[in-house]
N, C-alpha and C positions, 0 to 999 in steps of 0.2 A: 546407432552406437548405444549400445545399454552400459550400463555402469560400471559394471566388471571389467569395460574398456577405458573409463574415466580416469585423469588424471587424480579428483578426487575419491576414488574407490577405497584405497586404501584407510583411510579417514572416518567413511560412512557408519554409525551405529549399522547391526544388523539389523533395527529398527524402519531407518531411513533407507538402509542399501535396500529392502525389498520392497520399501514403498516405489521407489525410482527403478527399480529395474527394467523400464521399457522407456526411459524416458532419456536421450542422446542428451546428458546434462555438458559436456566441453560446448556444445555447440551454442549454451544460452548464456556464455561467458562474454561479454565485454569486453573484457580484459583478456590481450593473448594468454592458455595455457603455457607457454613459457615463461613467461614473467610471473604467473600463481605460483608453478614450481620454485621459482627463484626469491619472491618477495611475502608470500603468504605460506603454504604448505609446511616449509621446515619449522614453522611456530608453532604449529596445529596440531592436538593429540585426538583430538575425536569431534566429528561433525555430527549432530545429534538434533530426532524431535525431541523436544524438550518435554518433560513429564512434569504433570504437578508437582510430586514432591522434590526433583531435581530444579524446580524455576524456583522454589519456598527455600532449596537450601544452597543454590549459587549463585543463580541469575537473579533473584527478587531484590536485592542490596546493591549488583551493579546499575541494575533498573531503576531504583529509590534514586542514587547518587548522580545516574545521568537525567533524570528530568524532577530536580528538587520541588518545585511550583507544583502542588496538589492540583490545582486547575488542569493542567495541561496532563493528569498521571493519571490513568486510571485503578481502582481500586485494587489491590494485591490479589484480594479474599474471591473475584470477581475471576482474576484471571485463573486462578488454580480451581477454580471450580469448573469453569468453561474448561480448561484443558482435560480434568477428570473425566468430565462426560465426553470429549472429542474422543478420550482411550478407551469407556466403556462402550460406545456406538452407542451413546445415549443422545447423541445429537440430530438424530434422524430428521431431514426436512430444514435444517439449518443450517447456513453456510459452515463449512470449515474452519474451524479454527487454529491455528497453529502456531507455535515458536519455534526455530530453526534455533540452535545454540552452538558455539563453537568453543572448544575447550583446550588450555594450553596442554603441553605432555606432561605436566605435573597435576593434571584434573581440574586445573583452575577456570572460571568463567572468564573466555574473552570477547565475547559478545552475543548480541544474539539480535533475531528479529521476528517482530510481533506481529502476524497479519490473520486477517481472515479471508478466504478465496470467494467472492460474489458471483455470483452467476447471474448472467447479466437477462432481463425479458427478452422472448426474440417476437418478431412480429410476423408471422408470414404473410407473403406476395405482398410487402409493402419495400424492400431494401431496394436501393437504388444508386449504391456508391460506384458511376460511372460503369454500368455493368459489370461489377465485379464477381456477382450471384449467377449462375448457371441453372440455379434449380426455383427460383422464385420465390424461395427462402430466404430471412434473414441468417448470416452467417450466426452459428452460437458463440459466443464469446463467455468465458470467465474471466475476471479479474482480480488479481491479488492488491488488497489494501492493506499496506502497507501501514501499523497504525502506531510502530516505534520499529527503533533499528540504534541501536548505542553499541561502541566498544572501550574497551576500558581505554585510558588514556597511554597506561605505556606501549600499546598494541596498535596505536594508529599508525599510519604510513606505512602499514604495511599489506594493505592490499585486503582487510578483513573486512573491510563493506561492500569490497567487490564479489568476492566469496558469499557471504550473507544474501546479496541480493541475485546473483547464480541462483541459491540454492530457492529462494523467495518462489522461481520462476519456475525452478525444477519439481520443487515438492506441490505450487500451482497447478501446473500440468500436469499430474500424477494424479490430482484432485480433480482437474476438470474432467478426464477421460474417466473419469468411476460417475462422474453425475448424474447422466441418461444414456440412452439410446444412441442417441444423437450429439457423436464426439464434439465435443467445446473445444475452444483454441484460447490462448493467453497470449494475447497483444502486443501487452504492457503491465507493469508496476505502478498503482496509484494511491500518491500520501500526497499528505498535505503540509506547507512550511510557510513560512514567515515571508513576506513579501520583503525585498532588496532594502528598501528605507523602510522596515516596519521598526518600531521600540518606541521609548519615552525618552530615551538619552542617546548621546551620542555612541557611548558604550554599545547599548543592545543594539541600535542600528548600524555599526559597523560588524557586529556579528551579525546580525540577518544577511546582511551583503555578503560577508565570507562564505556563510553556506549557500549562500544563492548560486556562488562563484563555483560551489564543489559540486551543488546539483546538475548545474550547466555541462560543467567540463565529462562527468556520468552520461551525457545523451537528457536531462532532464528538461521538458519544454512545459510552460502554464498552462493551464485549460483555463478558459476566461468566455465570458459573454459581451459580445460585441452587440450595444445597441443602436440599430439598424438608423433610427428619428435623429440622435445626436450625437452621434459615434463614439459615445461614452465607455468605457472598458469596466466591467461589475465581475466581481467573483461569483465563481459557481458551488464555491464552498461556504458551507454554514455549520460546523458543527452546534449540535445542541449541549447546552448544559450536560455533563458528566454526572451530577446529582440534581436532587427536588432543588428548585432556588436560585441553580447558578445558570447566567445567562449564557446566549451562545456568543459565538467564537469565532471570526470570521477570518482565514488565513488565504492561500490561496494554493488551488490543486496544482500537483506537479503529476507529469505521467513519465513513464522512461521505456520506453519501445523495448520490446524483448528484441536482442537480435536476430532470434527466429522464429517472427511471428506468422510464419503459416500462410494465414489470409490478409487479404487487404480489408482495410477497416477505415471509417470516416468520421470526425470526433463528432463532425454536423448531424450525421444519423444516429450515432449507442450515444449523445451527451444525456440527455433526459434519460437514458436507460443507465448509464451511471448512479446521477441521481438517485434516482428509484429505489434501485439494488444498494447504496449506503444506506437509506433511511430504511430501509425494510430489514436490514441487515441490524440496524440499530432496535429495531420492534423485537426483532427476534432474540435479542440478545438481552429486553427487559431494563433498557434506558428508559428515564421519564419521557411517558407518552405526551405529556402538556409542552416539554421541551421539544419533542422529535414533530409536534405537530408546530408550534411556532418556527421551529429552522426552516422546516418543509415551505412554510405562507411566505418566508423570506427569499427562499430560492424561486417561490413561486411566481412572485413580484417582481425581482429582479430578470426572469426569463420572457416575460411580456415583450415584444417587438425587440428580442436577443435572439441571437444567433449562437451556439459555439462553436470557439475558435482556438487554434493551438498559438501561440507566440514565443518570446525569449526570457525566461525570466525575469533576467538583468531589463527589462521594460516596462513588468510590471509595477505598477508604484503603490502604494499601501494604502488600505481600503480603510480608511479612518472617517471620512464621510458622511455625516448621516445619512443622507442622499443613500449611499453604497450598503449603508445598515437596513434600511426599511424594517425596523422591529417596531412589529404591534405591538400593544401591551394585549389586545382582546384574546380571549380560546377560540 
């Protein structure tokens, strides 16, 4: 199904419409095409990659307003820079970067999402996911990291993070098959959120709970390390400090299975190639190396006699723990 057959065709920048033209995007929908027509589309004037100066003169304020907390925002001047070079093909050798943006039919921003597409190491004649490999190859896999996703507030319930995250998987795919030779597949969708009882107050942890409850009800399941000696449950996420000075950030990874993921995949065998592909993904992108090499000795610590393992979010409980922090202060 190319796109000129897609319910959302009509929609697409000509930007986006020729980036997707081989890519069957109804089919990466979640959510019935029936119900997009009926509950998302008639809101929608234009489905767009988002350009520098269109993220600086619509998107960058609904962006500010949905994650207020400087900690958790990355830097504005950061992002339109990165998107500049993604438009001139100055990004060569570096993951993809992109913003999906969706605009009401008066031109207004109603949301968008922020990710970069990782391509994941492959290992040859080492895969071994219940013989799923035919050729002695590890399957190649890309994956979209997901690294914000906001819609304005009068625009929810209406079905625009289902759409958002479609297009997450559509414009992924469109990016994996230009990467080598050797066609890549997209899995899944991986970001990272607040564990169910994470906050300080009652307050923020009843909102970590709500959206735990909205990632679940999505297809969302934790990626977690199961340690094998005391069957302790550790997260597999560490972001590093955003700037020189600010510590890392310990949340926990969610994944969300494309609904047409191609190949069979094992979280036991790509976890560490996960890993990898975030923090090289982070090198490349010119985050504090002192911070990217401290989160690194933390995932590294924690994956010692670990496993990973997929579970429910709603079980994961909040990684408060020193135990669960293992931060050195050494380089």
């Amino acid at each position: 199904m190319a796109a000129t057959t897609s319910i959302f065709h009509p929609y697409l920048s000509p930007t986006l419409s020729s980036h997707l033209q081989s890519i069957p995007i109804d089919t990466l929908s979640r959510t019935p095409p029936s119900r997009l027509q009926t509950t998302a589309l008639p809101n929608i004037g234009l489905i767009e990659l988002v350009t520098a100066s269109d993220f600086t003169a619509l998107y960058d304020p609904l962006y500010k307003t949905s994650f207020p907390r400087r900690a958790e925002r990355e830097n504005s001047d950061l992002i339109t820079a990165r998107l500049a070079a993604q438009s001139a093909g100055t990004r060569t050798g570096l993951a993809p970067y992109r913003i999906v943006g969706i605009r009401d039919p008066e031109g207004q921003a109603i949301g968008a999402a922020q990710f970069s597409v990782l391509p994941l190491p492959t290992h040859p004649h080492s895969y071994d996911a219940h013989s799923v490999s035919t050729n002695n190859d590890t399957p190649s896999f890309a994956v979209p990291y997901l690294q914000y996703i906001y819609v304005r507030p009068s625009s929810r319930r209406q079905d625009m993070s289902e759409v958002l995250h479609t297009m997450v998987l559509a414009v992924a795919s469109a990016d994996a098959l230009a990467m080598s030779a050797q066609p890549r597949t997209v899995p899944f969708t991986l970001f990272e959120t607040e564990p169910p009882d994470h906050g300080d107050d009652a307050t923020s942890r009843a909102y970590a709970k709500e959206r735990s409850k909205i990632h679940t009800s999505t297809g969302g399941v934790a990626v977690v390390l199961h340690r094998e000696s005391d069957g302790k449950i550790l997260s597999a996420h560490v972001q590093p400090g955003l700037e020189h000075g600010d510590p890392p950030l310990t949340l926990v990874w969610v994944i969300r299975q494309s609904p047409d993921p191609d190949r069979p995949w094992d979280i036991k065998t790509i976890g560490r190639d996960l890993v990898a592909a975030y923090y090289q993904s982070l090198r490349d992108e010119g985050f504090p190396e002192n911070n990217i090499r401290l989160a690194e000795r933390i995932v590294e610590e924690r994956c010692r006699g670990a496993d990973f393992h997929l579970m429910p979010l709603a079980d994961v409980k909040d990684f408060t723990d020193p135990e669960y922090l293992n931060i050195h202060s050494s380089n």
